[in-house]
N, C-alpha and C positions, 0 to 999 in steps of 0.2 A: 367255649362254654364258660356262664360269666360262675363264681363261685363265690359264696358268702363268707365271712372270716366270722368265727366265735369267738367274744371276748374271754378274756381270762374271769371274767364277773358270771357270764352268761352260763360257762361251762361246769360252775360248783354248782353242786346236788346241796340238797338236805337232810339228812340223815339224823333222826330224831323219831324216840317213843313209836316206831316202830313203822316211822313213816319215811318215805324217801322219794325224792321226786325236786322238781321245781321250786321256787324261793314264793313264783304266784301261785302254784297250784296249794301249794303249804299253808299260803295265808286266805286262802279260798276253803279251804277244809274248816277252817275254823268261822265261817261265813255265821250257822245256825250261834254258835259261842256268843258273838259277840254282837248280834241285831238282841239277847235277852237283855243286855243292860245299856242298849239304844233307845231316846228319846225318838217318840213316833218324827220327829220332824226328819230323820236320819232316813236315807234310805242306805237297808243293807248292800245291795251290788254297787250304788254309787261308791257305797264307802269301802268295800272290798276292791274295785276296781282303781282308786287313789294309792291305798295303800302301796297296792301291785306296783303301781307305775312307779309311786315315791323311792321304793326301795330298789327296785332294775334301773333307776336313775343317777342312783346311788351307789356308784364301784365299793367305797368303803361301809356304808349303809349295807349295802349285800352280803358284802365279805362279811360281818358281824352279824347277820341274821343266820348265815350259814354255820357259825361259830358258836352261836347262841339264840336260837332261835323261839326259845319259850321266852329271854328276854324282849322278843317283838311284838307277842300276844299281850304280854303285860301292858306295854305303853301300846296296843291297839287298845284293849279294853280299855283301859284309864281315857283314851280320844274321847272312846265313842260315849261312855258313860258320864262326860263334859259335854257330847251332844256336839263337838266340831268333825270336821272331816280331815283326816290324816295330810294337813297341807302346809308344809313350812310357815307361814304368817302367820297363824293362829294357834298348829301344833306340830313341833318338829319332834323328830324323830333321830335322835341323836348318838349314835357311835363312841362309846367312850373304851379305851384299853383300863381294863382293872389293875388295880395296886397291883406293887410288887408283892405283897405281903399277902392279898388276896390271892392270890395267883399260887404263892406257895402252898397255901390252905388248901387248893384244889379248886377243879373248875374251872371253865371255860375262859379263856385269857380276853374276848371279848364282850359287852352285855349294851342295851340299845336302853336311851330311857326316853322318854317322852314328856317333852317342853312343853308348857303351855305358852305363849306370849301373852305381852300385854293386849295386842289386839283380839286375841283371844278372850281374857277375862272381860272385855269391853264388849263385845262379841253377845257373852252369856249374859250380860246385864238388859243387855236392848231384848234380847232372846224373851227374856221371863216377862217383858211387860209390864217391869213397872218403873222403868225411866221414860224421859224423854231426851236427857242430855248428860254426858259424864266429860270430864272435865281431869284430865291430870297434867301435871307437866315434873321437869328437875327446876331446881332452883339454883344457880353458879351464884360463886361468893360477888361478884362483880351487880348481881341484878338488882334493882329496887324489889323487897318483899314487905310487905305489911300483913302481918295479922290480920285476921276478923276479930270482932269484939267478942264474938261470940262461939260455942261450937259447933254450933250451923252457917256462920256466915264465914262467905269464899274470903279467901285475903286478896290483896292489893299484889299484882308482879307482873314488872314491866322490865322489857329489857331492848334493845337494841337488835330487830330481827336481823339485820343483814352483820353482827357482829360476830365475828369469829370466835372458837371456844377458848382460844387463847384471852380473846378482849375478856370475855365472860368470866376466866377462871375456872376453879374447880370446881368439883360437883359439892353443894352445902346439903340437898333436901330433897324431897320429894312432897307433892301435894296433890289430893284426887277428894273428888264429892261429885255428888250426882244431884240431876233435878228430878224432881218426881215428877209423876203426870199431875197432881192437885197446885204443879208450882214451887213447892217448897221447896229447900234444898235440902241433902242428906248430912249427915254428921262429917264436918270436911276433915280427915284423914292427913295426919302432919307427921313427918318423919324425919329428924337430920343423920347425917353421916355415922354416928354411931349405930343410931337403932338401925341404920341400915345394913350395915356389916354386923349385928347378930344374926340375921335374918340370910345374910350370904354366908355366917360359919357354916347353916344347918341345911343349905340350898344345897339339890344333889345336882343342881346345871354346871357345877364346876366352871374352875379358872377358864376355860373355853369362852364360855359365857360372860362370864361376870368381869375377866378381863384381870391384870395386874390389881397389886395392892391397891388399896387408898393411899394418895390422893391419885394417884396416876389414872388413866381408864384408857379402855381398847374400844373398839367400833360397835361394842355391844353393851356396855357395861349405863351407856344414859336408859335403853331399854330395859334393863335387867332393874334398875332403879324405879321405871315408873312401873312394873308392875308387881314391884314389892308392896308400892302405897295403892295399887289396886288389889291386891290380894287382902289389902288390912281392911280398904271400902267395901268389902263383899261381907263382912259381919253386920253393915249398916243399910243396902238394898239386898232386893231379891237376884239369886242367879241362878237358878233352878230351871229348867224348861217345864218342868213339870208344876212347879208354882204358877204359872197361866191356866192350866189347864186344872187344876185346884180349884181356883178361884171361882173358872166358868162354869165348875163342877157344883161349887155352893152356889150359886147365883142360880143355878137351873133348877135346885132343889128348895129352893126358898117362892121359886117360882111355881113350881107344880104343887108347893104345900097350899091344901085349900082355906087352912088355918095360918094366916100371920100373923105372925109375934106382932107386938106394941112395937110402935116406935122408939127406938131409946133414946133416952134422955141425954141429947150430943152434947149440952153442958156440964153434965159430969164426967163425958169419956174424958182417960188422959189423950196427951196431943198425939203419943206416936200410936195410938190404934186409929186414927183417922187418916193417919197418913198416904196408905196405899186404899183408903177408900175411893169410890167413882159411883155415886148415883146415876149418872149417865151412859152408866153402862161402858164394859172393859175396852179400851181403846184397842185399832190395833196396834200389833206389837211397830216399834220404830225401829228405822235400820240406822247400824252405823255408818257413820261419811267414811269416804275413800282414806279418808286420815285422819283417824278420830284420838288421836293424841291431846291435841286443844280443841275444844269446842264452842265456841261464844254465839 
């Protein structure tokens, strides 16, 4: 008789608010919770069923949910209310042990926080409909970079693709702008080494993530860089999923109004309310490429 082995993962309960049972039946119960601050694009069991799998996939992921398991609802909400689905590339789901000093305070010696990546924020920009191209990269002290003239125009940065990080040097910067659907480009997003490390004092992805001091860096820390400088691009396009549907929303009721306004006078608009205009009616939304890091 052949007989199945239970992992040491498989065999923790959850035991919480007065629930107890399985790690997927637990995050199944919270299915209604978390489809209210779901973008319609989300489907609830799709994304209930990711999570499940994320986290049984996950020996240490588990152990932490079992440990702390209202820290799991948290960074599910926060996914789903970004409108991604619980999948390492876009939103991880990440395991951190609490301070010693937290731990003495009380409270569970585990808590899960949820990542967003850069491919993520890149993700929500194509999502909302109103790019067609976004564009980030780091900048190494070793590379040619040039300014734009101006704070709409891209800079000049060339480097030696097949050159080692060593040739390259250290990390100097990070650079991200988008192209709108009229063409234009967005306010290009510039950042060196320093603004970057305030932005990692206050970041809760920790050393895991972000990797040793400056200048050194670990296998994560070029990505942790480019989606500092897309975090700062998202004040200057839309990333909203619900911003599409806004828009199609005015566009329908400007349509059924049997009274239309005057034409305004596009000579006097200033330039950035024209920007996300389309007389030809709202594009569809565009996907990101398989590796949407550089985009030319």
């Amino acid at each position: 008789m052949t007989t199945t082995k239970t992992t040491p993962a498989q065999e923790l309960v959850i035991r919480t608010a007065g629930f107890e049972g399985s790690a997927a039946k637990f995050i199944a119960s919270y299915q209604g919770n978390l489809s209210k601050v779901m973008p319609r694009h989300i489907d609830p069991e799709a994304f209930i069923a990711l999570a499940a799998a994320y986290v049984a996939n996950d020996p240490k992921l588990h152990a932490a949910t079992v440990a702390n398991a209202q820290s799991l609802v948290l960074a599910l909400r926060r996914c789903a209310a970004l409108g991604h689905l619980p999948e390492p590339d876009t939103f991880a789901l990440v395991p951190f042990r609490r301070t010693a000093l937290a731990r003495k305070e009380g409270g569970p010696e585990w808590q899960i926080t949820g990542i967003e990546t850069y491919r993520g924020v890149i993700e929500r920009m194509f999502r909302a409909g109103g790019v067609q191209a976004v564009t980030a990269d780091v900048v190494r002290v070793n590379d040619f970079y040039q300014r734009g003239l101006t704070l709409t125009t891209p800079p000049v940065h060339e480097y030696d693709d097949f050159a080692s990080i060593e040739d390259r040097g250290v990390l100097r910067g990070v650079y991200a702008y988008a192209v709108l659907f009229n063409g234009a480009t967005s306010h290009v997003v510039r950042m060196g080494a320093a603004e970057v490390a305030k932005h990692r004092a206050v970041s809760k992805s920790g050393d895991a993530f972000w990797g040793p001091a400056y200048p050194a860096e670990g296998p994560w820390t070029p990505s942790m860089w480019l989606k500092t400088g897309l975090h700062a691009l998202e004040r200057w396009v839309p990333t909203s999923a619900a911003y599409r549907w806004e828009v199609a929303a005015s566009q329908a009721k400007v349509a059924m109004d049997p009274v239309r306004p005057p034409a305004p006078d596009r000579a006097a608009e200033p330039i950035d309310a024209e920007v996300l205009e389309d007389d030809t009616g709202w594009p569809d939304v565009a996907q990101p490429p398989a590796d949407p890091k550089v985009i030319t």
